[in-house]
C-alpha positions in Angstrom: -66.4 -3.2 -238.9 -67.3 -5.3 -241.8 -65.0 -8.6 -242.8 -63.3 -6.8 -246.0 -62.1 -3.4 -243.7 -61.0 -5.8 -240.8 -58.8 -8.0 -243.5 -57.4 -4.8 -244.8 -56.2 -3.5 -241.5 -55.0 -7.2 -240.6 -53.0 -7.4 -244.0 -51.9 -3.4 -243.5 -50.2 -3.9 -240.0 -49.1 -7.7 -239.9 -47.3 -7.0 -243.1 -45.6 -4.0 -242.2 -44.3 -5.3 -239.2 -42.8 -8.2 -240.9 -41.2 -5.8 -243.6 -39.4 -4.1 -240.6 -38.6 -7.1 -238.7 -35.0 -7.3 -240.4 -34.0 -3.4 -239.4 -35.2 -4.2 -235.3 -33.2 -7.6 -235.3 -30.3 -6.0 -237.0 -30.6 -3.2 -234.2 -31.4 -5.8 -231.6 -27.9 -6.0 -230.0 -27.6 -2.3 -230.1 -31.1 -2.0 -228.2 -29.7 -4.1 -225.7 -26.8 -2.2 -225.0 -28.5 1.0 -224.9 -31.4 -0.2 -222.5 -33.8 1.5 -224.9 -35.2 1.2 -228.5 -33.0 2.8 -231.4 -34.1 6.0 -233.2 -33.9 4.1 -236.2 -36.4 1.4 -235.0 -38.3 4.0 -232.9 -39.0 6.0 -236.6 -39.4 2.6 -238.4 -42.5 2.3 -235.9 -44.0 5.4 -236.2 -43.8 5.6 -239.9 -45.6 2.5 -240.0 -48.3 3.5 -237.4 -47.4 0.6 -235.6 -47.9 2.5 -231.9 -51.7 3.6 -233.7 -53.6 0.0 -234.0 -55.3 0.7 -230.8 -56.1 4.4 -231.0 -59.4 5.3 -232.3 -59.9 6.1 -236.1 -61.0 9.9 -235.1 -57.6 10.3 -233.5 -55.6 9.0 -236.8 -55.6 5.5 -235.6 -56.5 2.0 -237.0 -59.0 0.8 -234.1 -57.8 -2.8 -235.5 -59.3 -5.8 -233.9 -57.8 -7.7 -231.1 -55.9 -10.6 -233.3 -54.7 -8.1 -235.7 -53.0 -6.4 -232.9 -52.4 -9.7 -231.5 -50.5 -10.6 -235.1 -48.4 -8.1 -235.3 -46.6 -7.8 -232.2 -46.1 -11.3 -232.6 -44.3 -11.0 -235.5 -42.2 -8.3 -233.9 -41.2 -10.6 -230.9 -39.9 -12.6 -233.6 -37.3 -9.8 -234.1 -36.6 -8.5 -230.5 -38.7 -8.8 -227.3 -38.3 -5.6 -225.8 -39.3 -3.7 -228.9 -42.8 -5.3 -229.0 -43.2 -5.2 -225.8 -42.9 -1.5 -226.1 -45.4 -1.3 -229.1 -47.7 -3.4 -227.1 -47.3 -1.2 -224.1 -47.8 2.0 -225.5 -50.4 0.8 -228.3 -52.8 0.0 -225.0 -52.2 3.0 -224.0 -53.3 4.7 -226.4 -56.7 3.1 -226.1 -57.1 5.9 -223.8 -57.7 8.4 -226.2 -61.6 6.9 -226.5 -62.0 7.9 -223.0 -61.3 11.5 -223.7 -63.0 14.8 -225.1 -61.8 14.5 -228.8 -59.7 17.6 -228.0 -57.2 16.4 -225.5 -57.4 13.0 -227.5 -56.1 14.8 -230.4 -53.8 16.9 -228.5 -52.2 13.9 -226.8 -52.2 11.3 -229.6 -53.3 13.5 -232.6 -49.6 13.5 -234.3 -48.1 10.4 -235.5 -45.2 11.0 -233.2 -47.3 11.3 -229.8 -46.8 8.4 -228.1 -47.6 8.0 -224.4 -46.6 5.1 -221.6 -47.5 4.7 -217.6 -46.2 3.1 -214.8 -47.6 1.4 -211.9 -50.8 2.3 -210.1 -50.1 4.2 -207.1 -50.5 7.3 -204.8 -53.3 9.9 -204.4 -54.4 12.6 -206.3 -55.5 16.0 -204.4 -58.8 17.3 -206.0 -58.4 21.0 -206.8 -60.5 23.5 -208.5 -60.1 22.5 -212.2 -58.3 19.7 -211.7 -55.7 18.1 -209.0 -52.8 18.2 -208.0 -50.3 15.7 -207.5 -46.4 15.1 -206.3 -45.4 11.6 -206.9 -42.9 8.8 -208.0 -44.0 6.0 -210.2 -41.9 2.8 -211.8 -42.3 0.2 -214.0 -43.5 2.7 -217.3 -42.2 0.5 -220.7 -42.0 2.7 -223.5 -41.3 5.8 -221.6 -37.9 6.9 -223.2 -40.1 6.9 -226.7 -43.0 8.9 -225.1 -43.6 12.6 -225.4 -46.7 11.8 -222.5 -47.0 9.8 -219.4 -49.9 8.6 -217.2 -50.4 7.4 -213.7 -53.6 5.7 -212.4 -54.4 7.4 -208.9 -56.8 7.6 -206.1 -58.6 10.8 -205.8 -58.7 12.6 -202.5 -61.4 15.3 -202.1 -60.6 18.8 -201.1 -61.5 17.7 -197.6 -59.3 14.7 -197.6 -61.9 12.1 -198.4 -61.3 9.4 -200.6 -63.7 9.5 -203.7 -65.6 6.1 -204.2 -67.1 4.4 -207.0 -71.2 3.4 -206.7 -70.1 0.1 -206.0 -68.2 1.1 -203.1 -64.5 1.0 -203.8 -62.2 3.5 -204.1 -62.2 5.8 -207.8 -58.8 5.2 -210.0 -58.3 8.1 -212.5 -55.7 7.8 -215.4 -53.9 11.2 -215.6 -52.1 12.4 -218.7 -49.1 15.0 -219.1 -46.2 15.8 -221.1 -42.8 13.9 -220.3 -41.3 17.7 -220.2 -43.2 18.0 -216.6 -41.7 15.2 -214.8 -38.2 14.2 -213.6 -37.2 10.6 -215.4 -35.1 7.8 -213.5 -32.6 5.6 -215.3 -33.3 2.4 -213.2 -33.6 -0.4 -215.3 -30.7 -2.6 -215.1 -32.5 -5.9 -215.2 -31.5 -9.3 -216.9 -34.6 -9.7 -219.2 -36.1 -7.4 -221.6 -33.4 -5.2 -221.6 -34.6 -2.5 -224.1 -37.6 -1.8 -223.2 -36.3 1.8 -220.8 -39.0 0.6 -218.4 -38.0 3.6 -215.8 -39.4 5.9 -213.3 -40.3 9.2 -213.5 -41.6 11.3 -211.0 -43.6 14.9 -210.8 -43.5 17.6 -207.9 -46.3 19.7 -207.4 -47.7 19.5 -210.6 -51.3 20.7 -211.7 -53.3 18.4 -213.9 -56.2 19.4 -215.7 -59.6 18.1 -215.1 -60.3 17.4 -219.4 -56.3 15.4 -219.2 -57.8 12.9 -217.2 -59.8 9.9 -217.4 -61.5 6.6 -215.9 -60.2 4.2 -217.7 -62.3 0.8 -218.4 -65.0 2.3 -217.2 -67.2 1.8 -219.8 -70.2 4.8 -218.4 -67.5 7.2 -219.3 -66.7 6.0 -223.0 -66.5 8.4 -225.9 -66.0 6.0 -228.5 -68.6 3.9 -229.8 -66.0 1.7 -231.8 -66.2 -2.5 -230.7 -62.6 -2.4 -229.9 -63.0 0.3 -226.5 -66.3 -2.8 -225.1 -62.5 -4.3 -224.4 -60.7 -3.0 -220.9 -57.4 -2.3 -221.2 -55.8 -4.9 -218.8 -57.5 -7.7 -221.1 -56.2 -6.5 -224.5 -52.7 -6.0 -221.8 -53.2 -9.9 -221.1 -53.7 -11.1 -225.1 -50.6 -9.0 -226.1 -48.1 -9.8 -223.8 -49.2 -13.3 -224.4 -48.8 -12.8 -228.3 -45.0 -11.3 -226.8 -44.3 -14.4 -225.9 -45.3 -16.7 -228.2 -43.3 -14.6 -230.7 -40.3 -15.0 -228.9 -41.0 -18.8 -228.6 -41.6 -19.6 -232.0 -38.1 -17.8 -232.9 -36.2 -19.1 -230.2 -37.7 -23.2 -231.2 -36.7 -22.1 -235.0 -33.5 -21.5 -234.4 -33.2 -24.8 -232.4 -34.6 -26.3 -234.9 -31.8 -24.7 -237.4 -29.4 -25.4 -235.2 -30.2 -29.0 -235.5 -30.3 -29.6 -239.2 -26.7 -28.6 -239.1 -24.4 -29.1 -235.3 -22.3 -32.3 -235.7 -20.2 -33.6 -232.7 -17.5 -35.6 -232.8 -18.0 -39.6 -231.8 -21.5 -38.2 -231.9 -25.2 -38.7 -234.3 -25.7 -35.4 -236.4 -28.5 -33.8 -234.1 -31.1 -34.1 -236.9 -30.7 -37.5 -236.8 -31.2 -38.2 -233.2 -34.3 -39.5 -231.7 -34.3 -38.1 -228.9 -34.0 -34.5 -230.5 -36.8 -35.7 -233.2 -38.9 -36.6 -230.7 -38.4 -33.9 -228.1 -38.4 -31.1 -231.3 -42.1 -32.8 -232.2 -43.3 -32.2 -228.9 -42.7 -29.0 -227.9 -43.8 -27.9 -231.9 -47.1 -29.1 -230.7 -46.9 -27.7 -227.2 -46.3 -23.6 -228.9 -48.7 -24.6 -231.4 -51.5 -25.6 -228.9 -50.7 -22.3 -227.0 -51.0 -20.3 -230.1 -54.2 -22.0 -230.8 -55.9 -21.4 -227.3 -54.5 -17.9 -227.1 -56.0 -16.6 -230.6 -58.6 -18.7 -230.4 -59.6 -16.7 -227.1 -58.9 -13.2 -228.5 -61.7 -14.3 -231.5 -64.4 -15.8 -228.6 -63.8 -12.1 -227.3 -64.6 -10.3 -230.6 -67.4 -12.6 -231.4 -69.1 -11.7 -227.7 -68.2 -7.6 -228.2 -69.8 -8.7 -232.0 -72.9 -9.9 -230.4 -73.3 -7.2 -227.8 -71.0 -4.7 -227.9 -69.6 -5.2 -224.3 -66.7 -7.9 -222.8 -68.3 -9.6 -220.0 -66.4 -10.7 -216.4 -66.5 -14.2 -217.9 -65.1 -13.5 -221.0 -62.4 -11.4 -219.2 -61.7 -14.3 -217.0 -61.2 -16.5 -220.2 -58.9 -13.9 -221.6 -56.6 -13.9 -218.6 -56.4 -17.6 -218.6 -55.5 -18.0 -221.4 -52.7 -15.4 -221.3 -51.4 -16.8 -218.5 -51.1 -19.9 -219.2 -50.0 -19.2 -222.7 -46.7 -17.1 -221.4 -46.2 -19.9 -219.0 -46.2 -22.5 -222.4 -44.2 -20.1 -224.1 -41.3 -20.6 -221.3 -41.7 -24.1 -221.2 -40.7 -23.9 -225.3 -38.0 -21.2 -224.5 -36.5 -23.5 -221.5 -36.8 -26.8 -223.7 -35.0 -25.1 -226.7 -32.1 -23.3 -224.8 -31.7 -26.8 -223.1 -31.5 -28.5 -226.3 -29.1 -26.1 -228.2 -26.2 -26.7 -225.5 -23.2 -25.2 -225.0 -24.3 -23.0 -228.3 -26.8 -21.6 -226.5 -24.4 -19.5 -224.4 -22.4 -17.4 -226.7 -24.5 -14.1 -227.5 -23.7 -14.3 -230.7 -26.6 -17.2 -230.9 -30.0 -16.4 -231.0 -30.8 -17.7 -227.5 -29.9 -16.8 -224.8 -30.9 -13.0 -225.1 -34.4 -15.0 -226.2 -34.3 -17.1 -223.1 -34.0 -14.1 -220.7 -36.5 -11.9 -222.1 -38.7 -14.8 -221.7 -38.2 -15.4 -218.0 -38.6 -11.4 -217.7 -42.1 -11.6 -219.2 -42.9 -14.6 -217.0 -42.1 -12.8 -214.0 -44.3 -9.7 -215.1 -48.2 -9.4 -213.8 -49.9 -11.1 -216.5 -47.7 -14.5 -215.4 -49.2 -14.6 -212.0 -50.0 -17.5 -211.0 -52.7 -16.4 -208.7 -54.8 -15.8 -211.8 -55.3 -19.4 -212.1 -56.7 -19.7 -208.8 -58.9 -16.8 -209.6 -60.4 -18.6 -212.5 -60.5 -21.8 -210.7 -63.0 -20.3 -207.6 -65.2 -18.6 -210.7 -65.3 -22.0 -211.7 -66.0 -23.6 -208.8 -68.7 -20.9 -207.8 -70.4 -22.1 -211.3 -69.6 -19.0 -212.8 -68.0 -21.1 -215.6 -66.0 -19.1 -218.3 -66.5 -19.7 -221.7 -65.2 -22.9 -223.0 -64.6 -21.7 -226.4 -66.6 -23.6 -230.1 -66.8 -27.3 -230.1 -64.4 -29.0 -232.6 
């Protein structure tokens, strides 16, 4: 992808999803209610391709590069947390589609409606002639009450009850894809943090999948796209978009302290703009989310300039990927706790802009990507001398 096309795509999406920022915040409340997207915002998505950046260009999609992607649900947090963390869920999921005969990829993505999600990995999948068979429950699948698919990642067990291994010696997990209309759905999420996002169960019983609506996912032997973007597994570009997530909902939840500080007076007390404390404490924690921002991005473009150079993502610059999202949600809390804090008793009332803000942020911290055993992880690759990249020298 040549500099022109990639700044075209990057202006195309980032711009649309700042032209329909206004419709998801005004729906934001409503979204929250509901415990699901709006149709309104759902159709505001898909007529902007928004669930698309990630799926290939042969399936009708953009194929953007990682900070595009990275942009735009940025912008969206902005708006309303749960609704790009449903873009961001589903648009990695569609990255799927590169690991599938162009057929079932244009069968399950092909129309700009088609929009698949997946929950957790779990359970085993009983090879059959043509396929396998499965009867299963899954959770965790954001997106789901939008989708017209779903997935599951499974272990496969052979017709003679073997578990089927991988060269290297572990155990094989296949993605399998079917329509929503075959399984049973669960309305489960009552939760205090991203609210909206329907992240669900669903279960099926019995059900027959066939061999061409499944796929090994991240492994890169089994590619059908050629495209830079797919040298990327899925749980990285996971780990740079839920780290965009929160940094959107940082930056709007600091701005509206911010706002709120140009204008709160107390009685017997300095105009908040004019205290030091606030000045200095508002000056800090801009240059803590701006840091963040900085290491994140500049993370996402190390990655693209390695899959530039050859094509692939290697372990260390996976590593350096899930650092940096880690660390970057756990920033982006820091920001979110520092500017609740500082709003007071405003902050409470949900008619202010923060305290919805504040616990979709503590519901992305508590999700995968904020583990903190992913610190340690990095730490013994360091430590072993397997050193992750350390980014360009300033």
């Amino acid at each position: 992808m040549n500099k022109p096309e990639a700044a075209s795509i990057a202006s195309g999406l980032v711009e649309r999803a700042k032209a329909i920022a206004p419709l998801i915040a005004a729906e934001a409340d409503e979204i929250e209610r509901t415990r699901r997207l709006t149709p309104k915002v759902v159709s505001a998505l898909v007529e902007n391709g928004l669930y698309r950046s990630l799926l290939p260009k042969s399936t009708g999609g953009f194929e953007s590069p990682p900070l595009v992607f990275m942009e735009m649900l940025e912008e969206i947090a902005k708006a309303d947390a749960s609704t790009a963390w449903c873009v961001g869920q589903c648009s990695v999921v569609a990255m799927t589609a590169a690991y599938l005969d162009t057929d079932v990829a244009h069968q399950v993505f092909g129309k700009p409606t088609d929009i698949a999600a997946w929950g957790a990995i779990a359970h085993d999948v009983q090879a059959v002639p043509g396929g396998y068979t499965i009867s299963a429950r899954w959770d965790f699948a954001s997106g789901m009450r939008q989708a017209n698919w779903l997935g599951a990642h499974v272990q496969v067990l052979e017709a003679d009850g073997t578990r089927r291994m991988r060269s290297n010696g572990t155990p094989e997990i296949r993605t399998i894809l079917f329509p929503t209309s075959s399984a049973t759905t669960y309305d489960v999420w009552n939760v205090i943090g991203l609210c909206g996002t329907g992240t669900d169960s669903y279960s099926v019983d019995k059900l027959f999948i066939p061999e061409k609506f499944t796929a090994l996912r991240d492994d890169f032997a089994a590619l059908r796209e050629k495209g830079l973007l797919y040298g990327i597994t899925t749980y990285s570009m996971f780990g740079l978009g839920f780290g965009a997530v929160s940094l959107g909902v940082a930056r709007a939840t600091l701005d509206a302290a911010i706002d709120l500080a140009r204008k709160k007076h107390s009685v017997g007390i300095a105009a908040m703009k004019d205290n030091n404390a606030v000045q200095g404490l508002i000056g800090r924690t801009e240059a803590k989310l701006r840091a963040a921002r900085a290491y994140h991005f500049s993370t996402a473009n190390d990655a693209w300039q390695e899959l530039l150079s050859t094509g692939r993502l290697s372990e260390k610059g996976r590593a350096a990927i899930r650092l940096s999202a880690t660390y970057t949600i756990h920033q982006a809390a820091e920001v979110v706790d520092t500017a609740y804090h500082m709003a007071g008793a405003t902050a409470v009332f949900k008619s202010n802009p923060f305290e919805r803000r504040f616990r979709d942020m503590h519901a992305i911290a508590q999700q995968i990507q904020a583990r903190d055993n992913h610190f340690e992880d990095v730490g013994k690759m360091i430590l072993s001398n397997s050193v992750i990249p350390r980014g360009p020298t300033i």
